[in-house]
ROTORVEX-678489 format. One record per atom (N, C-alpha, C): residue number from 1; chain; x, y, z; atom name. Coordinates in Angstrom, 1 decimal. Example, Ala and Ser with C-alpha at 12.3 -4.5 7.8 and 13.67 -1.06 7.14 Angstrom:
<sites>
i|ch|x|y|z|at
1|A|13.2|-5.7|7.8|N
1|A|12.3|-4.5|7.8|CA
1|A|13.2|-3.3|7.8|C
2|A|12.8|-2.2|7.1|N
2|A|13.7|-1.1|7.1|CA
2|A|12.9|0.0|7.9|C
</sites>
This chain:
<sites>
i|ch|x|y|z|at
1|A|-106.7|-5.8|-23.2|N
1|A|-106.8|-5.8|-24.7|CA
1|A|-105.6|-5.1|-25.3|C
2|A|-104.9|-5.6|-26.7|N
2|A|-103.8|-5.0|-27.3|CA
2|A|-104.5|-4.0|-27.6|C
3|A|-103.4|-3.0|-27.1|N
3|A|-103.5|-1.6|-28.0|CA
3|A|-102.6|-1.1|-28.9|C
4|A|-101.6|-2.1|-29.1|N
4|A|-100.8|-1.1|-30.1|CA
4|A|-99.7|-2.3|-30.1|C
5|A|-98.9|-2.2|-31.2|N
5|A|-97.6|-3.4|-31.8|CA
5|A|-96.4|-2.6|-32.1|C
6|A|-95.5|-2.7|-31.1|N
6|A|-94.0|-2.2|-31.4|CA
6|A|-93.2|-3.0|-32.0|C
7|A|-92.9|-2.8|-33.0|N
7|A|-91.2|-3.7|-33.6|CA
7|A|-90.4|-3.4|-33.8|C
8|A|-89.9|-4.3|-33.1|N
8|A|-88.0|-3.9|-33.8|CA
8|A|-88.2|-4.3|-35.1|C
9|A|-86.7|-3.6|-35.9|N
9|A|-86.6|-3.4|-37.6|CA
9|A|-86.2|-5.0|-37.5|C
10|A|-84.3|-4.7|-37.9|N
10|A|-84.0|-5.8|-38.2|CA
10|A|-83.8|-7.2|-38.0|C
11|A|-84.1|-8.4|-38.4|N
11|A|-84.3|-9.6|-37.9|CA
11|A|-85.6|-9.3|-37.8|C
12|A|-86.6|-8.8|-37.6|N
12|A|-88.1|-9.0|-37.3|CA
12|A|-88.9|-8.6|-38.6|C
13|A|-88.7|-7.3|-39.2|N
13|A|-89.3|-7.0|-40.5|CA
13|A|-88.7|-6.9|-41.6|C
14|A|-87.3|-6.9|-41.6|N
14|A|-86.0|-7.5|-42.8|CA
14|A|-84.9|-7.8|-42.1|C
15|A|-84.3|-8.3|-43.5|N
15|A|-83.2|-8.3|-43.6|CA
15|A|-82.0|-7.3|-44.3|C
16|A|-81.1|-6.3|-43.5|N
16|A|-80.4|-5.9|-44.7|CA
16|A|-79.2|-6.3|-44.5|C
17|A|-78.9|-7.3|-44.2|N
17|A|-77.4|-7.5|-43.7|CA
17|A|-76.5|-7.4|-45.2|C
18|A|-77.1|-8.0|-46.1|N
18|A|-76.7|-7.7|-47.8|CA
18|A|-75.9|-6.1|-47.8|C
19|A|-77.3|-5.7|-47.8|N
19|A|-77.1|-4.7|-48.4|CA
19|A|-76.5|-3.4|-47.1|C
20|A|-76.4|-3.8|-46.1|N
20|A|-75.2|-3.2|-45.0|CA
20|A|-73.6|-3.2|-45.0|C
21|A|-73.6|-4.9|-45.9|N
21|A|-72.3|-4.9|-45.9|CA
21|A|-71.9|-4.3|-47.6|C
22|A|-72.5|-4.8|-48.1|N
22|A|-71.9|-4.0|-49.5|CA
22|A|-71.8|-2.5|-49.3|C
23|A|-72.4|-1.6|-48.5|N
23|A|-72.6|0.0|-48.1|CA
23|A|-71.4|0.1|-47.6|C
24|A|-70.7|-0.8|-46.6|N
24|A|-70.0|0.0|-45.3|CA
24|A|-68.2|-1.0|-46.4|C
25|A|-68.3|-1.9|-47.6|N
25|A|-67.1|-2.5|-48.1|CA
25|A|-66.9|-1.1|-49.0|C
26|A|-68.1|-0.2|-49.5|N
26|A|-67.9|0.9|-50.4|CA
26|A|-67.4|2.2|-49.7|C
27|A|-68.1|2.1|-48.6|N
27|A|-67.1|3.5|-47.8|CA
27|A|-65.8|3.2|-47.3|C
28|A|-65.5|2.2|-47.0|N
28|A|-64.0|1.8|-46.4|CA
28|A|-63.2|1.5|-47.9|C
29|A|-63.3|1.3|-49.1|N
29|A|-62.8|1.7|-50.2|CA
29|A|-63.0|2.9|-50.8|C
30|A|-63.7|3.8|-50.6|N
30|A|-63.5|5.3|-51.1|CA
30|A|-62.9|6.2|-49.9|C
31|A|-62.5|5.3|-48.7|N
31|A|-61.9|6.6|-47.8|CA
31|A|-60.6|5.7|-47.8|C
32|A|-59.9|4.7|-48.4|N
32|A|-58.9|4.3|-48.7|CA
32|A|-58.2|3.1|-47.7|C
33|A|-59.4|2.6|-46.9|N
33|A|-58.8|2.1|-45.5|CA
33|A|-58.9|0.9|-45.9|C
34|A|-59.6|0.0|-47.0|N
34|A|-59.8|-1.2|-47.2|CA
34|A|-60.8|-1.6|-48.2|C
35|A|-60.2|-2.6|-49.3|N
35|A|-61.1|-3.6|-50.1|CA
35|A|-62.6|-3.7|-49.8|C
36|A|-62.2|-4.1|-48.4|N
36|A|-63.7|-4.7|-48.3|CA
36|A|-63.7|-4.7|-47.0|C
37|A|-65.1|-4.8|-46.8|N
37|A|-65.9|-4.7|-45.4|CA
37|A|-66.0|-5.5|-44.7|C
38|A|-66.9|-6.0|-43.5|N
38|A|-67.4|-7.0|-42.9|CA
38|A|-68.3|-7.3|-43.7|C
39|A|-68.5|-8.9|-43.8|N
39|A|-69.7|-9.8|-44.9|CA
39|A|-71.0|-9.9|-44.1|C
40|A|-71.7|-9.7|-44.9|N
40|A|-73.0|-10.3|-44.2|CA
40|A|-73.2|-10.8|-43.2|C
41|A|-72.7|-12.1|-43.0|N
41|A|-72.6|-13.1|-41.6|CA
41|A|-72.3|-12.2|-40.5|C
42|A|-71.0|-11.3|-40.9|N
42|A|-70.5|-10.3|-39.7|CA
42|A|-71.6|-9.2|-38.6|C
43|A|-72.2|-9.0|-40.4|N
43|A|-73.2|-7.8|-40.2|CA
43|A|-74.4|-8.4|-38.9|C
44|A|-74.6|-9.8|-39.8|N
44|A|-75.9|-10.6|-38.9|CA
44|A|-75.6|-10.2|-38.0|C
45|A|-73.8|-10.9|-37.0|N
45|A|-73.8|-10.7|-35.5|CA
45|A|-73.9|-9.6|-34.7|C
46|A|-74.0|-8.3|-35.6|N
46|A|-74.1|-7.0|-34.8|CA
46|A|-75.4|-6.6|-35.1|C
47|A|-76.1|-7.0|-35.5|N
47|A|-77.8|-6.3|-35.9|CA
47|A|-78.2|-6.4|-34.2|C
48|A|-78.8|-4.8|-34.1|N
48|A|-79.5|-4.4|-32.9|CA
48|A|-78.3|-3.8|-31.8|C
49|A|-77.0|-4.2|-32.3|N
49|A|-76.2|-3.2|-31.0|CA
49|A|-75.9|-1.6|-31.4|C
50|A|-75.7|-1.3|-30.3|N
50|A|-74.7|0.3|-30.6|CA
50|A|-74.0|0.4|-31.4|C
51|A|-73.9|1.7|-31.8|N
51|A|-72.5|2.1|-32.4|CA
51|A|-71.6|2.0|-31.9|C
52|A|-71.2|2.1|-30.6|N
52|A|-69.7|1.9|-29.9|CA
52|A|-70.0|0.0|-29.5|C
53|A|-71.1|0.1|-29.6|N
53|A|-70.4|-1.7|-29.7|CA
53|A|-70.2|-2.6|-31.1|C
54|A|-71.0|-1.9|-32.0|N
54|A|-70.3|-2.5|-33.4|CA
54|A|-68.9|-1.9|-33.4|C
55|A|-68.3|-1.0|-33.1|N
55|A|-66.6|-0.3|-33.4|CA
55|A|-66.4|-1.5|-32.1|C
56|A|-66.3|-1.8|-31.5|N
56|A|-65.7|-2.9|-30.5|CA
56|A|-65.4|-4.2|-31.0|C
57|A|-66.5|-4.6|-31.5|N
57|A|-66.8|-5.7|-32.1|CA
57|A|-66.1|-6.0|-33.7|C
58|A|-67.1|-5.0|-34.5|N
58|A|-66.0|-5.4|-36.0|CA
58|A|-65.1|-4.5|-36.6|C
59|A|-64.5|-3.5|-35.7|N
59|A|-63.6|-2.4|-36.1|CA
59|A|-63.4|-1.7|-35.3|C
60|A|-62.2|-3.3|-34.2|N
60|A|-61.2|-3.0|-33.4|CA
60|A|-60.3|-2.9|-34.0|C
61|A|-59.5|-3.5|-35.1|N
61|A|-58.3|-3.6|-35.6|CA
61|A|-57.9|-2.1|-36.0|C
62|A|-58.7|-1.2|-35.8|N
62|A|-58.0|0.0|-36.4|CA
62|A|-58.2|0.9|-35.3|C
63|A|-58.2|0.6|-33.8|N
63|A|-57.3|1.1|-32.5|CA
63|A|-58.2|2.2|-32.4|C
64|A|-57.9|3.6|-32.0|N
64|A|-58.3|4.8|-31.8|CA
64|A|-59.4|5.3|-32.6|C
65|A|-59.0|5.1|-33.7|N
65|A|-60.0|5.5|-34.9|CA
65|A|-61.4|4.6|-34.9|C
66|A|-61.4|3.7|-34.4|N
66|A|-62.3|2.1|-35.0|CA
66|A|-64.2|2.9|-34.7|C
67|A|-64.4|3.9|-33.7|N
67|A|-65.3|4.6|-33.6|CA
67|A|-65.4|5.2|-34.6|C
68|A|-64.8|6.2|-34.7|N
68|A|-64.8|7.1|-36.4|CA
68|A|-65.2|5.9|-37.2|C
69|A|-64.4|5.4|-37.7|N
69|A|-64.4|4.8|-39.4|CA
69|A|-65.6|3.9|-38.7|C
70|A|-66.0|2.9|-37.7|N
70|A|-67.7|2.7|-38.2|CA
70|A|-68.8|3.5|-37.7|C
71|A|-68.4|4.9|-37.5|N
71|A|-69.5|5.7|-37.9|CA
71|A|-69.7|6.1|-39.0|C
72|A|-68.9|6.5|-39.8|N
72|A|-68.6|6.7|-41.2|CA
72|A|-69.3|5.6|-41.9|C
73|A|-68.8|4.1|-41.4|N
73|A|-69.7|3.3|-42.4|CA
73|A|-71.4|3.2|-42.3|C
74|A|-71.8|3.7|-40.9|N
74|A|-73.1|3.5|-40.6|CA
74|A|-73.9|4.7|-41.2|C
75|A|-73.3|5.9|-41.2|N
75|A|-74.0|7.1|-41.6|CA
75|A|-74.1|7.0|-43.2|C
76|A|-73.1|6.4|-43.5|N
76|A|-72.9|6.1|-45.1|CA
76|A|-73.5|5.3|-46.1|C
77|A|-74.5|4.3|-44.7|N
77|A|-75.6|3.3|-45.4|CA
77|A|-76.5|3.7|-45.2|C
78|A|-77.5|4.8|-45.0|N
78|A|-78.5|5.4|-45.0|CA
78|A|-79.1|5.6|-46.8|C
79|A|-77.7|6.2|-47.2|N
79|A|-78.4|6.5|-48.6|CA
79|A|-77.8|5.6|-49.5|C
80|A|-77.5|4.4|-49.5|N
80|A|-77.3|3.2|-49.8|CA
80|A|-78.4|2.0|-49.7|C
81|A|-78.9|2.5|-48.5|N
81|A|-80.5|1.5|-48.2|CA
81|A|-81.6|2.1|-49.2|C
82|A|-81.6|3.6|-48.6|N
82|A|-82.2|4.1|-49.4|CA
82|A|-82.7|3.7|-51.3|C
83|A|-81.7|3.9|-51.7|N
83|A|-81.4|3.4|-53.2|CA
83|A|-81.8|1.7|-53.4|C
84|A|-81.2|0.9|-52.6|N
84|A|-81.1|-0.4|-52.9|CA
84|A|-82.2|-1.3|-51.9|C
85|A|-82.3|-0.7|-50.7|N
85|A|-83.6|-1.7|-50.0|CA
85|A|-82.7|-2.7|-49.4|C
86|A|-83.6|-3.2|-48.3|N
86|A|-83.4|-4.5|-47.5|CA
86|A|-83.8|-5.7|-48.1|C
87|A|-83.7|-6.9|-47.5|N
87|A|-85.2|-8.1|-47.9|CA
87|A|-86.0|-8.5|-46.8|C
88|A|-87.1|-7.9|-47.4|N
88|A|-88.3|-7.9|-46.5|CA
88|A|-88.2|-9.4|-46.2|C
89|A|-88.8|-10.5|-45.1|N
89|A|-89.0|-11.2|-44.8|CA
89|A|-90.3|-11.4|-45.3|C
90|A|-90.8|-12.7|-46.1|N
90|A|-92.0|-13.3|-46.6|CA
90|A|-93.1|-13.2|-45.8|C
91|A|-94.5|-12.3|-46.8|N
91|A|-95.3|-12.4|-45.9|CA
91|A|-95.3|-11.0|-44.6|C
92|A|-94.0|-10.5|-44.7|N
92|A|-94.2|-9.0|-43.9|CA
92|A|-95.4|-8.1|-44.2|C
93|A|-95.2|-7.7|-46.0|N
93|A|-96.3|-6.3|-46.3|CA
93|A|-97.6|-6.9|-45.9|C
94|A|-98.3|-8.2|-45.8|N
94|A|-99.4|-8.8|-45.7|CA
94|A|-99.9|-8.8|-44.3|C
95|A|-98.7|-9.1|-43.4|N
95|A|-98.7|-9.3|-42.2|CA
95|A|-99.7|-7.8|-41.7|C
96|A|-98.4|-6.7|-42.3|N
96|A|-98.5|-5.3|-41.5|CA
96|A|-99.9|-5.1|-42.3|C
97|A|-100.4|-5.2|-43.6|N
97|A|-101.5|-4.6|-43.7|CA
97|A|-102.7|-4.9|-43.1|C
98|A|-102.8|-6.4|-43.1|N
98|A|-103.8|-7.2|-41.8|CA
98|A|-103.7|-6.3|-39.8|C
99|A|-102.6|-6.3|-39.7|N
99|A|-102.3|-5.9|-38.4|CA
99|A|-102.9|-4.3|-38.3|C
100|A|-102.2|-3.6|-39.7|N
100|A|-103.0|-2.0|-39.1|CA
100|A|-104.2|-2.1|-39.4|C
101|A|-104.9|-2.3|-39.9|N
101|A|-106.4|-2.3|-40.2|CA
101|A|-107.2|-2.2|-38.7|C
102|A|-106.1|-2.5|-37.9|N
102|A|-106.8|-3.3|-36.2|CA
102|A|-106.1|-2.5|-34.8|C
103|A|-105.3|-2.0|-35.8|N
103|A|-104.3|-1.6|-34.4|CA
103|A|-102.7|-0.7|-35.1|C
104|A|-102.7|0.5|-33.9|N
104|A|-101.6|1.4|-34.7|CA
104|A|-100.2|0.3|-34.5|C
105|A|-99.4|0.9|-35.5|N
105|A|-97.8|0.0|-35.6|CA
105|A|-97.3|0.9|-35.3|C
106|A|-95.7|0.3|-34.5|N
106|A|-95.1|1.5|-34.5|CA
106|A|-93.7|0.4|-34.6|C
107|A|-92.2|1.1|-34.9|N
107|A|-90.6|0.8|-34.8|CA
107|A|-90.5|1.0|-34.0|C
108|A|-89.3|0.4|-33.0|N
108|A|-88.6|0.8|-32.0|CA
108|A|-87.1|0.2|-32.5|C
109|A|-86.1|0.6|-32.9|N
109|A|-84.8|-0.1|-33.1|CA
109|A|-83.5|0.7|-32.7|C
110|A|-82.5|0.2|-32.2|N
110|A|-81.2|0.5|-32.1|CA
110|A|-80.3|1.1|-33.0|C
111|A|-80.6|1.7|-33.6|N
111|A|-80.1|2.6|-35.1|CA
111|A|-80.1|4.0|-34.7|C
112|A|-79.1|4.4|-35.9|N
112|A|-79.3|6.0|-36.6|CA
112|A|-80.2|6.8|-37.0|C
113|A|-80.4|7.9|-36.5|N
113|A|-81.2|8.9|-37.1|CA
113|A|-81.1|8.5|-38.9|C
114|A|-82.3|8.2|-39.0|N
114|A|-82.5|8.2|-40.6|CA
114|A|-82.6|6.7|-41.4|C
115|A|-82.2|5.7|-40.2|N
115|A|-82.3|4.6|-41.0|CA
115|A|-83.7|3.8|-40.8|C
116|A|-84.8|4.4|-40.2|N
116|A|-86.1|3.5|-40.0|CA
116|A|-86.9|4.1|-40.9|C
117|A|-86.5|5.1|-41.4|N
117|A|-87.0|6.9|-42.5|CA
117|A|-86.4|5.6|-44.0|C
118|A|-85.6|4.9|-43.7|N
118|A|-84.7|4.7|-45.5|CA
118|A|-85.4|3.5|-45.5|C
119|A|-85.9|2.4|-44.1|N
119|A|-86.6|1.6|-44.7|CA
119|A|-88.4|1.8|-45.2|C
120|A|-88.8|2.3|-44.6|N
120|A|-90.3|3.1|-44.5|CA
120|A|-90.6|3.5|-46.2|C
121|A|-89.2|4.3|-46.7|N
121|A|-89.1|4.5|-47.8|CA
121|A|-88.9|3.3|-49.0|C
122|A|-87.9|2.9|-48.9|N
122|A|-87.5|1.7|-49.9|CA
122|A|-88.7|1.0|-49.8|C
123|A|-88.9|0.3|-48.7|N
123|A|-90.0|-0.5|-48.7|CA
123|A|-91.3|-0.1|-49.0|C
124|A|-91.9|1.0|-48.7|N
124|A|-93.1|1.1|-49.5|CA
124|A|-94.2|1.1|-48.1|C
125|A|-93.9|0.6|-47.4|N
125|A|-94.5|0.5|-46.0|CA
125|A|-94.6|1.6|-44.9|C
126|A|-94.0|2.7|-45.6|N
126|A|-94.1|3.7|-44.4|CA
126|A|-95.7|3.7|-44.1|C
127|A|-97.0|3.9|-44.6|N
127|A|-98.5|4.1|-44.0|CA
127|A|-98.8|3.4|-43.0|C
128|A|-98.1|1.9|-43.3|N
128|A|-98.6|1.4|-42.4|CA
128|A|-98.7|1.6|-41.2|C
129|A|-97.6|2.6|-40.8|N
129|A|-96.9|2.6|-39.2|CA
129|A|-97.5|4.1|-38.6|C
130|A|-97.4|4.1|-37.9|N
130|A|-98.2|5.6|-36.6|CA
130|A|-97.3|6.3|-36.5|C
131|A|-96.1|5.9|-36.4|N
131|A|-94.2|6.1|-35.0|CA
131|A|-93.5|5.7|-35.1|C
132|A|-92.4|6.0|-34.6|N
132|A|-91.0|5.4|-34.9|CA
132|A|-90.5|6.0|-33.8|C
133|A|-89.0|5.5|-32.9|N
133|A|-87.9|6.0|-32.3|CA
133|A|-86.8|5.3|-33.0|C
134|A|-86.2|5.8|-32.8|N
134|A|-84.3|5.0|-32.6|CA
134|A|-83.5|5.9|-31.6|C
135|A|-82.7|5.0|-31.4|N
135|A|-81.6|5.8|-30.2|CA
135|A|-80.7|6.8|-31.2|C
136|A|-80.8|7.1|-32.1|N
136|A|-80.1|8.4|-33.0|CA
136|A|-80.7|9.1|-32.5|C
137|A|-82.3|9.1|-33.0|N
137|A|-83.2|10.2|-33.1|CA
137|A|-83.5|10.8|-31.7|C
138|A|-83.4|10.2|-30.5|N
138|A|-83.7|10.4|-29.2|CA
138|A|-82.7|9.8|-28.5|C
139|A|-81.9|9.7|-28.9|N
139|A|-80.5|9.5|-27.5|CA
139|A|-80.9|8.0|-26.8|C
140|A|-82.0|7.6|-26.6|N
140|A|-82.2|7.0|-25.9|CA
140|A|-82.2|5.6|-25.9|C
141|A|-81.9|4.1|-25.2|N
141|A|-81.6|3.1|-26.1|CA
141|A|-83.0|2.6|-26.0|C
142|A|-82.9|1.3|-26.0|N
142|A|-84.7|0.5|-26.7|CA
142|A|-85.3|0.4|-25.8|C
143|A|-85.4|0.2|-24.4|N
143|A|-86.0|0.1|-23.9|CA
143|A|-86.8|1.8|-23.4|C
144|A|-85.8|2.8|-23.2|N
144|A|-86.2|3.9|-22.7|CA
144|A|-87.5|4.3|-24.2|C
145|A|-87.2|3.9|-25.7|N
145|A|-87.7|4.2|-26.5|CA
145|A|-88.8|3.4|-26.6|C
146|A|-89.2|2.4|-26.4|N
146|A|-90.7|1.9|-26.1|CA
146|A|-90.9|2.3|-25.1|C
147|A|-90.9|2.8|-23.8|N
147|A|-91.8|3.4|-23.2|CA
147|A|-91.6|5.1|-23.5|C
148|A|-91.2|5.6|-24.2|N
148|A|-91.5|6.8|-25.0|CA
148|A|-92.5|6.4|-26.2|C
149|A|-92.5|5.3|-26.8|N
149|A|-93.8|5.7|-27.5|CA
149|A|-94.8|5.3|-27.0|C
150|A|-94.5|4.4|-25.9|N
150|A|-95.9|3.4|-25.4|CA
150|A|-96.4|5.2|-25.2|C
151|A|-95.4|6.1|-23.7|N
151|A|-96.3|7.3|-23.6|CA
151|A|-96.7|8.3|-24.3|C
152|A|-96.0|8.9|-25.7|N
152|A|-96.7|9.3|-26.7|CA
152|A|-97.3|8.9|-27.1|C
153|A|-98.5|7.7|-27.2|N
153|A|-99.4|7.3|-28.1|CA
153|A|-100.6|7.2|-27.2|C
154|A|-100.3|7.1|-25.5|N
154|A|-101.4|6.7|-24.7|CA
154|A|-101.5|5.3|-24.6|C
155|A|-100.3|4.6|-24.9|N
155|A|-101.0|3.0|-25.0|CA
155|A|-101.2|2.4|-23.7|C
156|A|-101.8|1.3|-23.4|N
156|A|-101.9|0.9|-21.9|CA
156|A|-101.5|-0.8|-22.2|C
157|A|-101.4|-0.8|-23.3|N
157|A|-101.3|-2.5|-23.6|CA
157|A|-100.4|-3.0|-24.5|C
158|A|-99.6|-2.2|-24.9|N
158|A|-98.6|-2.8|-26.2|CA
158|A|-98.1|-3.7|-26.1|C
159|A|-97.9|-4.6|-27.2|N
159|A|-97.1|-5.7|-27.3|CA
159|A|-95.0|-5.4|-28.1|C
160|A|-94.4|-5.9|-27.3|N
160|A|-93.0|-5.7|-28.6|CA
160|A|-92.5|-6.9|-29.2|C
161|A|-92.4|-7.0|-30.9|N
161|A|-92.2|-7.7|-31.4|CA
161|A|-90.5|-7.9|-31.9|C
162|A|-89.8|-8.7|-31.0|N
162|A|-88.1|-8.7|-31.8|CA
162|A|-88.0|-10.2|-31.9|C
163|A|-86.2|-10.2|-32.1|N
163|A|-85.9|-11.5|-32.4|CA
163|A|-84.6|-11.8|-31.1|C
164|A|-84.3|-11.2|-30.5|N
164|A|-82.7|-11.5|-29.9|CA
164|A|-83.7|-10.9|-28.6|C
165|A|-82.5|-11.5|-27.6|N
165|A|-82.7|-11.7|-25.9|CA
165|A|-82.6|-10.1|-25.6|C
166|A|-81.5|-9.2|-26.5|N
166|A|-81.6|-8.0|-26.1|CA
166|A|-82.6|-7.2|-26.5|C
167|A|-83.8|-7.5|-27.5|N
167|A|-85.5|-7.3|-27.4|CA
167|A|-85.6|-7.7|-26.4|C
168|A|-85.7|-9.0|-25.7|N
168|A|-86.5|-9.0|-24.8|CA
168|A|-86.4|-8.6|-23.6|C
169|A|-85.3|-8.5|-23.5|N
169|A|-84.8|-7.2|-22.1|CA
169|A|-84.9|-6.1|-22.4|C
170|A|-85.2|-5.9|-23.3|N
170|A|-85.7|-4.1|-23.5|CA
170|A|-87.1|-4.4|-23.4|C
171|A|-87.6|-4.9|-24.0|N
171|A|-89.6|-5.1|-23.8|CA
171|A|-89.5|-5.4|-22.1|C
172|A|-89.2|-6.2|-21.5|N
172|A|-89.7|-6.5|-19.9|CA
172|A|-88.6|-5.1|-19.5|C
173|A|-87.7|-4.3|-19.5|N
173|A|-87.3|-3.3|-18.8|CA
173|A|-88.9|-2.1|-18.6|C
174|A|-89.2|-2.4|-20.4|N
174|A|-90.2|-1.3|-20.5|CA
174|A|-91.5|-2.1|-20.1|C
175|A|-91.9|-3.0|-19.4|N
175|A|-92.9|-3.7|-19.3|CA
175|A|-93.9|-3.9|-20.1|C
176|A|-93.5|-4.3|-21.0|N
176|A|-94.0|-5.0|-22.2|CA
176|A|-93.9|-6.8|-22.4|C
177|A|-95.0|-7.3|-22.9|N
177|A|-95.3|-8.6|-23.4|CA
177|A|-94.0|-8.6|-24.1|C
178|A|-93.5|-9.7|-24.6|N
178|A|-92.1|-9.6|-25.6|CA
178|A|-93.2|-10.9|-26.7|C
179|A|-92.8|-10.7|-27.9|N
179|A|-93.2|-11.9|-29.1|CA
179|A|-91.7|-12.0|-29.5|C
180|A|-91.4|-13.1|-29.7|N
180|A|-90.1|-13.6|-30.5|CA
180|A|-90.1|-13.9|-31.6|C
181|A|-89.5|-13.1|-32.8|N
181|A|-89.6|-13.4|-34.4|CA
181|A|-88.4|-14.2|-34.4|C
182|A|-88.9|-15.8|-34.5|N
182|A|-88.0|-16.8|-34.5|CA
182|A|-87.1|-16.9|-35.8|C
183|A|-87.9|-16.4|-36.8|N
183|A|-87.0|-16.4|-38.0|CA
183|A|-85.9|-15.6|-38.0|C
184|A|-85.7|-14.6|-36.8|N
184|A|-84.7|-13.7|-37.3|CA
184|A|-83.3|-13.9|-36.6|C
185|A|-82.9|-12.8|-35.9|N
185|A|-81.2|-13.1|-36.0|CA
185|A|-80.7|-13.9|-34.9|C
186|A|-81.5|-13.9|-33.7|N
186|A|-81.1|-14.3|-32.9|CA
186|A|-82.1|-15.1|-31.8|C
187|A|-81.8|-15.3|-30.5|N
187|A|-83.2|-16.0|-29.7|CA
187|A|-83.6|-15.3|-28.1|C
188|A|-84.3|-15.6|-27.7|N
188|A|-84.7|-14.9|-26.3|CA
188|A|-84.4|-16.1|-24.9|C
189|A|-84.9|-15.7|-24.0|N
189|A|-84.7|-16.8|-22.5|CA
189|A|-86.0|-17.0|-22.4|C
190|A|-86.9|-16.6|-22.4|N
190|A|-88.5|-16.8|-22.5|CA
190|A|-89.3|-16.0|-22.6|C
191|A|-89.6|-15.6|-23.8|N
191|A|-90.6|-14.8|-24.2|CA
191|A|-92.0|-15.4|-24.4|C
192|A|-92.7|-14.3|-24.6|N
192|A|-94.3|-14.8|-24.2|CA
192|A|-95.1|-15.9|-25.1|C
193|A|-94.4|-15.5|-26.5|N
193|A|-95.3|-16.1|-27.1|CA
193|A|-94.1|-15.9|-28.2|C
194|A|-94.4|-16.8|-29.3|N
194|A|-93.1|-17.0|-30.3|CA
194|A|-93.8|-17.4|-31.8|C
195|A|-93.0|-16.5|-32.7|N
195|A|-93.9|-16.5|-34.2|CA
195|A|-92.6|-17.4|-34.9|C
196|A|-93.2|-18.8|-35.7|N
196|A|-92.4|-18.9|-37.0|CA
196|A|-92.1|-18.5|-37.8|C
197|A|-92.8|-17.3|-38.6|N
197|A|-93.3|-16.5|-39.6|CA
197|A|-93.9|-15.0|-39.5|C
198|A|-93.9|-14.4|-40.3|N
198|A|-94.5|-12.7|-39.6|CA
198|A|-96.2|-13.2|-39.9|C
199|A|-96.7|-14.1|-40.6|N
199|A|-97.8|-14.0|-40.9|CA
199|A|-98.2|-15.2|-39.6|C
200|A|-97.4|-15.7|-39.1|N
200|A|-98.3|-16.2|-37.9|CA
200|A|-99.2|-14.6|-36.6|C
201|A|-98.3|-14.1|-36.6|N
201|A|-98.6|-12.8|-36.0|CA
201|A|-100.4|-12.2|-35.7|C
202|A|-100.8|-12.1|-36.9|N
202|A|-101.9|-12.2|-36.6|CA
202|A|-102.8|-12.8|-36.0|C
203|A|-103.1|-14.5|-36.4|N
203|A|-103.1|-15.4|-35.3|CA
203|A|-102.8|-15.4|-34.3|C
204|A|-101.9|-15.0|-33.9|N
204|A|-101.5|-14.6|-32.3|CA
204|A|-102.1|-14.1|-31.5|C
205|A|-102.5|-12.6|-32.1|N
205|A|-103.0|-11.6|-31.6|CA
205|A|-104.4|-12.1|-31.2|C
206|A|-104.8|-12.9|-32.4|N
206|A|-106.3|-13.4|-32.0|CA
206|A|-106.6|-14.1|-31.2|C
207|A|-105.5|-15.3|-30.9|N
207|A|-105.5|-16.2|-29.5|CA
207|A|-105.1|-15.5|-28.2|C
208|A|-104.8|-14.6|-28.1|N
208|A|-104.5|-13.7|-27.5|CA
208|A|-105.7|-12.6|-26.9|C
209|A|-106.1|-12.3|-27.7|N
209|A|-107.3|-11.6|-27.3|CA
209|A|-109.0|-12.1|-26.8|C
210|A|-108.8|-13.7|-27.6|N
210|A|-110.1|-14.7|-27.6|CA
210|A|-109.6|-14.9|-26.0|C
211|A|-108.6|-15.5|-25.9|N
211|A|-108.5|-15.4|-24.6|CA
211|A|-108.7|-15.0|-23.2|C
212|A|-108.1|-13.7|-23.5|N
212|A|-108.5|-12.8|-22.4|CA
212|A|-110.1|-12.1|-22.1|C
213|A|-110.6|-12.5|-23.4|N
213|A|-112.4|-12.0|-23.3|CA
213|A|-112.8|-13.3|-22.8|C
214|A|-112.3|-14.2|-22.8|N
214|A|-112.9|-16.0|-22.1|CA
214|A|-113.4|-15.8|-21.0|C
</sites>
């Protein structure tokens, strides 16, 4: 029987790629290094990595420094989310309020101390959720951080909900079911079960559970 629903943030319960890159085009214009940022699209291809792999990836060209300056841009979009908000994916707040009624929520994502705190906020949705980790807040990356909350919560059955293959090697590292949020940024090798929509989710859980009482 599910006991409990871990998600990853982005690509699964928003989108802020918008509003990531206009944050990190405004810090690299007030520290003098550049016009403008990486676009959206850019943003898309790094949702869910490290910090030292986003500086690898979109800010190589500035050599030695490219660590610094996109930490500077990442710490800098905390209170830029804050203010301005992601876009929720259709059907998310309905999804999660059906889902907790039934079972605790919790975040697991690859982020900064502070950035699952700015969406919880902007969005309106912090009640819904029990928990949260990120590899800021605990050093540790996704996989070590679902099975830190699977064991802080007591769960024996959790399910993790992402979008990209590197959810789903973090759900089977931490022996977890994986669900694949198809709508979002990226895809998996075979995950258990696959949602078009956040509001299929529920349904899921139900075929899921009618099942295993069969």
């Amino acid at each position: 029987m599910i006991d409990g629903i871990i998600f990853d943030l982005d690509g699964t319960l928003w989108d802020s790629c918008r509003v990531v890159s206009e944050s990190w085009s405004l810090t690299l214009k007030t520290l003098g290094i550049a016009e403008r940022g990486p676009g959206p699209q850019e943003v898309k291809g790094i949702m869910g990595m490290t910090a030292d792999e986003i500086a690898k990836t979109l800010f190589s060209q500035y050599g030695e420094r490219a660590g610094e300056i996109c930490r500077a841009c990442i710490h800098g979009e905390n209170a830029y989310i804050a203010r301005h908000g992601g876009d929720l994916y259709p059907g998310v707040p309905e999804m999660l309020e059906t889902l907790s009624k039934r079972l605790p929520l919790f975040i697991v994502s690859n982020c900064l101390e502070g950035y699952i705190e700015c969406f919880l906020e902007s969005s309106g949705l912090g009640p819904r959720f029990r928990d949260f980790a990120s590899e800021g807040s605990t050093g540790l990356l996704k996989a070590g951080n679902i099975a830190l909350i699977t064991k802080r919560h007591g769960l024996c059955a959790p399910v993790y909900v992402g979008d990209t293959a590197m959810d789903e090697k973090s759900a089977r590292e931490a022996g977890l079911p994986f669900i694949l949020a198809a709508y979002g940024f990226g895809e998996a090798i075979s995950p258990d079960a696959v949602i078009e929509a956040p509001l299929d989710l529920p349904a899921l859980i139900d075929h899921w559970e009618g099942e295993r009482h069969a």
